[in-house]
Residue, then its C-alpha position, 0 to 999 in steps of 0.5 A: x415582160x415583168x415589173x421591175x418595182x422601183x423605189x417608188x418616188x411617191x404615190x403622187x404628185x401633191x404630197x410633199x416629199x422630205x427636203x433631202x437636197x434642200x441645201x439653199x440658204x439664201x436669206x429672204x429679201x423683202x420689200x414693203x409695197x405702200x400703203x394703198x388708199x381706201x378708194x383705190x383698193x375699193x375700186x379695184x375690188x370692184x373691178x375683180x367683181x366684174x371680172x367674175x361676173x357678179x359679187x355672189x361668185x365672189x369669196x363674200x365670207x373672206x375679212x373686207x380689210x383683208x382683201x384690201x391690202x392683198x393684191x389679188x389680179x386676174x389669171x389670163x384666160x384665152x380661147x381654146x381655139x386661139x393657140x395654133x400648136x402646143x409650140x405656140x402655147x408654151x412660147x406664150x404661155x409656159x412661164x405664166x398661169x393660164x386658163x384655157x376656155x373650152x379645152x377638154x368640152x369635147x372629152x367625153x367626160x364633159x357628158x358623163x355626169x354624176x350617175x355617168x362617173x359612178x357607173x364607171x368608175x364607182x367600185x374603185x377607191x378613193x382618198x377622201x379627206x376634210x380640210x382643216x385650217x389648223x393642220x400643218x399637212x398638205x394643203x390643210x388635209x387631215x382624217x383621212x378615209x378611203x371609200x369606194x367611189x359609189x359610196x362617196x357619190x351617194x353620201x356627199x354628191x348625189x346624197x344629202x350629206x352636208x360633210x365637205x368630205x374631199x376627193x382630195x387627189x391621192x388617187x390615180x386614175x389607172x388604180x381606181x378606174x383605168x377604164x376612165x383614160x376612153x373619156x379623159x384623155x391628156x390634153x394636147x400641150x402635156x401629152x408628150x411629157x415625162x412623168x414620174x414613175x412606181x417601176x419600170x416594165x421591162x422587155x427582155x425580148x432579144x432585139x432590145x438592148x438595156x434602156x433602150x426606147x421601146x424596151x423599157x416602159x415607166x408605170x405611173x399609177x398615181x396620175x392623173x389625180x381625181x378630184x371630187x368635192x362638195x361646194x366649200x372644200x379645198x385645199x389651201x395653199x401649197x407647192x407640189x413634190x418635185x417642182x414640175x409644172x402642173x395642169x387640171x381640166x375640169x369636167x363638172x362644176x366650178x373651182x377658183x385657183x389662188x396662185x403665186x408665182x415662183x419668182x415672188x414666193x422664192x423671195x417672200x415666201x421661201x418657207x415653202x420649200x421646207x414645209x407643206x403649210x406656212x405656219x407661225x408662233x404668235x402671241x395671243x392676247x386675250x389668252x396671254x398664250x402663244x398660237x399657232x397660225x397657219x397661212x391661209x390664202x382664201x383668209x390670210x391673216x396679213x397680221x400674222x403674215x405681212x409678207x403677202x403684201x408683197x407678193x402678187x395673188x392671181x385668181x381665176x375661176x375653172x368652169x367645166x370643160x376648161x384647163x388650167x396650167x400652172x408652170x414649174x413650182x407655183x403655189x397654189x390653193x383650189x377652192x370648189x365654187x360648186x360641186x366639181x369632179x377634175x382631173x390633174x397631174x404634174x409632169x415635165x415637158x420638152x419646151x419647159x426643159x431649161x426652165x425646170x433646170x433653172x427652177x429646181x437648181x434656184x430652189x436648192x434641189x427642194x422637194x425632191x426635183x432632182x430625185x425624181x429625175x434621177x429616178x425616173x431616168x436611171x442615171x448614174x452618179x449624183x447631181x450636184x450642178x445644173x449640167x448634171x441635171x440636164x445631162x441627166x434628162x438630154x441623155x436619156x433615150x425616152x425623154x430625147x425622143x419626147x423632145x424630137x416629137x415635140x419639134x415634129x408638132x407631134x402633140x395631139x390629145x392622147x389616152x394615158x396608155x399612149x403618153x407612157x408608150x404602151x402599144x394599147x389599153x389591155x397592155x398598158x392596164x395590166x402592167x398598172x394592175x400588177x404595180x397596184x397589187x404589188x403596193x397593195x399585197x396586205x389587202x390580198x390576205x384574209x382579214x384575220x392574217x391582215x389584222x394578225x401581220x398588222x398586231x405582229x408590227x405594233x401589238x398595241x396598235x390594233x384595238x377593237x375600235x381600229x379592228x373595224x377601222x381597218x376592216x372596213x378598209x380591208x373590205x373597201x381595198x379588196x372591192x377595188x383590186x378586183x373593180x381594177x382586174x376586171x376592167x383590165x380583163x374586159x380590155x383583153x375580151x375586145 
C-alpha cells in the first residue's frame, strides 16, 4: 500500500475556500420587521435570561439597545436519551440546530481534564490565534503561532497569563495526537459520514479492482478539529468551507453559539458566500473619514448593519459533555464562557443527502462544495446541475455503502480510524503520519537548509528577527513529527 497525495482540498473545514464556482447573482430580498416596543423587547430579554439561568451567564457587556432590535431566540435542546436511532434524530432534528444534553459524558475525554490532556496530547502542535474584531480573516483570526500543546497549556490554561490566545481549529486530531481517537470518539449520528479528504491510500493487492470499497481509503488529517481557549475567545461569525453540516462535543467547560440559519442568511446575508467576514465602508463623523466595519454577532452594529433585524439569531450554551449539530451552511460564531476544550468536524451524512444537493446548488457551488465532492469521490466530468452532483456522491462505492449501513441502523459511536474504514488504530495512524510528514517535509531538514531553501524563495523575506520566528517553529514542528511517530509506534508494540 501507498499514499496517493491528492490535491488537498483544504487542511480543514473552517478556512474558507475561494469562491471558484460562485456563479449566483440572485439579488437579495429584503423585509423590514416592525418596530418592537420597548416593553415587549424588555420582556423577552428577560425570558433569555431565564432561560440561561441567571442574568451573570448573559453577554452583559453587548450594547442594551442593540440586543433589543435583534431577535435572538433560544437553540433547542433535548436529552441524550430522548432519540431512539440516528434516523430518528435527522428526521427530527436535520434541518435545525440542536443540542444534545449529555451526548458524549461518557467519553472518556469528559474524565481527562487539563493535566489529562497534556500528558497525552501535549508534544503535538497546535494553531493558536488572537481574535480581532477589525480583521477581515475567518472568524476575525489573525497573529497566528504554532506551539506545542504543553507550552499553551501551561502558559494560558493551566498558567496565569491573561492573552486570549485561542486553539482556534486548524488542528486535527491525527496530526497532533492520534492517540486521543481511544477518549473522543465520533458521535453516534456522524459516525457513518463521508469526509473530505488530503490523499488517498491505495491497495494494489491483486483481489482489488480500481475504487473499489476496501481498496481505496480517504486519509483526512485536518479532522476533528481542537478547540481550547480561555474565557473571552472566539471566533465571530462565519460559514464553513464546503457547506456541509457541522458538530462539536464539548469536553470541559461552557461555550455559547450564535447561529443563522441558512434560509435567512441566503436572503439578507448573501455576502457570506463571497467573504470570510461581512464588512462595510461607512462614514465617520467625528473623523469626517470612511471606516471599515466588521459584522459582529456577540456586538452588531444594527446602524452598520440593518439587516440582522431581519433575520433570526439562535443562541445556546454548550456545557461539557453536550453535542451540538448544525445542518448544512449555518452561520455561526462560538464564544468560550469558561475555559473550554471541544472537538469538531464537518462531514456529509447519508440522511442529509438531498438536503446538501439542494443547499450548495441554491448557494451557486459557493465555498467549494461541489469541489469537494468531486475530489473526494474522484468523478469524472464537471458538475454543472444538481444531478451531476448526486450523481456524483449516489454513484460512488464508499458513499453507497455508508448509505446501506445507515438504512441497516448501523450507526454507533466509532473511533476515527473506523469512520474512514481502516481495519485498526496502528494502520490507520500510519497512513496519517506518512500524509502529515509528506505536507510537513521542510521541518524534516536541518534548520540551516530549511532557513537556506526559504532565503532561496524570498531573499528579502527572512530577516534576523523572522530567522528566529522561523526557528522556534522549525523546533516546535520537528517535536511534534516524532510526539505523532511514536504514538503510531507504541500502537504496533500492542
Amino acid at each position: 500500500m501507498f499514499l496517493k497525495e491528492e490535491k488537498r482540498v483544504s487542511k480543514t473545514r473552517t478556512r474558507m475556500l475561494d469562491y471558484d464556482h460562485d456563479h449566483d447573482d440572485k439579488k437579495e430580498r429584503g423585509w423590514r420587521r416592525g418596530s418592537v416596543f420597548p416593553y415587549i423587547a424588555s420582556f423577552a430579554l428577560i425570558a433569555v435570561l431565564a432561560w440561561y439561568g441567571s442574568a451573570e451567564d448573559y453577554f452583559t457587556w453587548l450594547p442594551e439597545v442593540e440586543q433589543e432590535r435583534l431577535t435572538v431566540v433560544p437553540i433547542p435542546r433535548i436529552k441524550s436519551d430522548s432519540i431512539g436511532s440516528t434516523k430518528e434524530f435527522f428526521d427530527k432534528y436535520g434541518d435545525q440546530v440542536v443540542i444534545v444534553e449529555n451526548e458524549v459524558r461518557h467519553h472518556p475525554a469528559s474524565k481527562l481534564g487539563w493535566q489529562g490532556l497534556k500528558d497525552l496530547c501535549g508534544g503535538g502542535t497546535v494553531h493558536t490565534n488572537l481574535y480581532d474584531p477589525n480583521s477581515t480573516a475567518w472568524g476575525g483570526q489573525t497573529d497566528h503561532v504554532q506551539m506545542l500543546l504543553g507550552e499553551y497549556l501551561d502558559k494560558y490554561i493551566i498558567g496565569e497569563s491573561e492573552e486570549l490566545r485561542y486553539v482556534g481549529g486548524d488542528t486535527g486530531m491525527p496530526e497532533f495526537c492520534p492517540s486521543l481517537e481511544f477518549y473522543a470518539p465520533i458521535p453516534r449520528y456522524v459516525a457513518l459520514a463521508l469526509s473530505p479528504m488530503d490523499g488517498l491510500l491505495v491497495n494494489h493487492d491483486e483481489n482489488c479492482e480500481a475504487s473499489a470499497v476496501g481498496c481505496e481509503k480517504a486519509v483526512l488529517i485536518g479532522q476533528p478539529e481542537t478547540f481550547i481557549g480561555r474565557p473571552g475567545t472566539m471566533t465571530e461569525l462565519h460559514m464553513d468551507a464546503w457547506l456541509v453540516p457541522f458538530w462539536m462535543s464539548v469536553y470541559i467547560g461552557r461555550k455559547t453559539f450564535r447561529t443563522i440559519r441558512y434560509e435567512d442568511s441566503r436572503t439578507h446575508l448573501n455576502y457570506y458566500r463571497k467573504f470570510a467576514r461581512a464588512e462595510k465602508r461607512v462614514y465617520d463623523n467625528s473623523t469626517g473619514t470612511y471606516v471599515t466595519k466588521q459584522l459582529e454577532i456577540f456586538n452588531p452594529d444594527l446602524e452598520v448593519f440593518p439587516e440582522l433585524e431581519n433575520v433570526k439569531v439562535y443562541e445556546g450554551t454548550v456545557n461539557a459533555g453536550d453535542w451540538i449539530y448544525l445542518p448544512p451552511a449555518t452561520l455561526h460564531a462560538v464564544y468560550n464562557d469558561e475555559m473550554s476544550w471541544a472537538l469538531s468536524a464537518n462531514s456529509l451524512y447519508p440522511a442529509l443527502l438531498d438536503s446538501f444537493v439542494d443547499t450548495c446548488v441554491d448557494a451557486g457551488f459557493a465555498a467549494n462544495c461541489a469541489t469537494m465532492v468531486k475530489e473526494r469521490t474522484q468523478c469524472q466530468g464537471e458538475i454543472e446541475t444538481p444531478q451531476d452532483l448526486r450523481s456524483c456522491l449516489v454513484d460512488h462505492p464508499y458513499f453507497r455503502k455508508l448509505m446501506s449501513r445507515y438504512e441497516n441502523g448501523e450507526s454507533r459511536d466509532m473511533l476515527l480510524h473506523e469512520t474512514h474504514d481502516f481495519p485498526d488504530f496502528s494502520s490507520w495512524c500510519n497512513a496519517a503520519r506518512i500524509m502529515v510528514a509528506s505536507y510537513e517535509k521542510q521541518y524534516s531538514k536541518s534548520f540551516s537548509e530549511y532557513v537556506e531553501a526559504a532565503k532561496a524563495s524570498d531573499p528579502s523575506f527572512v530577516s534576523d528577527e523572522e530567522s528566529a520566528r522561523m526557528h522556534v517553529q522549525w523546533r516546535t514542528k520537528q517535536a511534534s513529527l516524532g510526539f505523532v511517530t511514536e504514538q503510531c509506534k507504541q500502537a504496533e508494540m500492542v
